[in-house]
N, C-alpha and C positions, 0 to 999 in steps of 0.2 A: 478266384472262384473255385469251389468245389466240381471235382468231375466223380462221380460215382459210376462202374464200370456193373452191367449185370450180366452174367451168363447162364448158359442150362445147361453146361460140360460136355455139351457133345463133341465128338473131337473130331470135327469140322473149326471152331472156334480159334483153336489153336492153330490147322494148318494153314487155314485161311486169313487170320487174324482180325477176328468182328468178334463184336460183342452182340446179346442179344439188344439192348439197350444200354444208350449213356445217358446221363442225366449230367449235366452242367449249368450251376446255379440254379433255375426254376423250368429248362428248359430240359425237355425230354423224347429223345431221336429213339423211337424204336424199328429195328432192322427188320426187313421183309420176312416175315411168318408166314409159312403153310400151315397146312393138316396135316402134321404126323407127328407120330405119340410112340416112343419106343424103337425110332428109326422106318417105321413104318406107315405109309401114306394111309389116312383114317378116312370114312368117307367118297370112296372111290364111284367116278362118276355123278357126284352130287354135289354140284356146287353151292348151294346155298345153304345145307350143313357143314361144309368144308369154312365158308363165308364166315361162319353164327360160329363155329370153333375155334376161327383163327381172332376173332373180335373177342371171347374169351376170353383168349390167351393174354392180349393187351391189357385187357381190363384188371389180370390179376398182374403183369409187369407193371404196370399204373401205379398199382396200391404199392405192391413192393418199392415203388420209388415217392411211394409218399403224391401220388398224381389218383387221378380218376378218370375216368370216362370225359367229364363235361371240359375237364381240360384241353382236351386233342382240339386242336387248331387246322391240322391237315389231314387226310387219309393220302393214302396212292394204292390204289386198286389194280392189278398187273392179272388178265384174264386169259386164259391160255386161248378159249374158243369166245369172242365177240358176243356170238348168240346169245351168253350167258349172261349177259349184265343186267337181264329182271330180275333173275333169281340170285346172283350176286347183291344187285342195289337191293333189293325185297331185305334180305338180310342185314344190311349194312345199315337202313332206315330201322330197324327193329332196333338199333343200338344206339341212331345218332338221329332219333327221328326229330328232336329237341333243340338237339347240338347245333346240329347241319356245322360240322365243318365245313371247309372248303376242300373238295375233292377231286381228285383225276382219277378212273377208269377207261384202260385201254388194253388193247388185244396185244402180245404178244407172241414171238414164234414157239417157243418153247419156253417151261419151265423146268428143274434141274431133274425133273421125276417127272417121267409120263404119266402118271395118275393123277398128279398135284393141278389140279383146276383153277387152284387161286392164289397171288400173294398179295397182302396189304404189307405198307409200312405207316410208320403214325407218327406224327409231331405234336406233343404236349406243350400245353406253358402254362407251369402253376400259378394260378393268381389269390 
């Protein structure tokens, strides 16, 4: 089976050794996405634009892998403050209001940048 590796060069990638996305045969694992664009957290203090950028982002790693939207089978929602999961979900439903994956949102202590509000990861399968 074919593994196709995708990156964004940031050089995190290398030290850490992740891809943003793998794609293995029709299946496609993409790696916890924030908000930030230039090294820089975008969005600050607003999660449900941080939410609708970071769902973006997949959508265009999607097509790059030859995937779409309607493919994602799972989210995993990672929220820094609990409170925020209407206006996380609010966002997340603008994208998969159709889809309804299957999803988990939950609160954790910290993300790697005290401004970062949000991280999703996504599991595609091409059909």
């Amino acid at each position: 089976m074919a593994r196709t590796q995708l990156g964004t060069g940031a050089k995190w990638e290398d030290t850490v050794g992740y891809s943003r996305a793998v794609k293995v045969g029709n299946i496609i694992e993409i790696a916890g996405t924030t908000a930030s664009k230039g090294g820089k957290v975008i969005f600050e203090g607003d999660v449900y634009n941080q939410t609708r950028y970071i769902l973006g982002i997949m959508a265009h790693v999607l097509h790059q892998l030859d995937g779409k939207l309607e493919d994602v089978v799972r989210t995993r929602i990672y929220l820094k403050r609990i409170e925020d999961w209407e206006e996380a979900g609010r966002a997340h439903g603008e994208f998969f209001h159709t889809i309804k994956p299957v999803s988990t949102m939950l609160a954790v202590s910290s993300l790697i940048h005290p401004d970062m509000l949000v991280e999703i990861e996504a599991t595609a399968i091409i059909t």
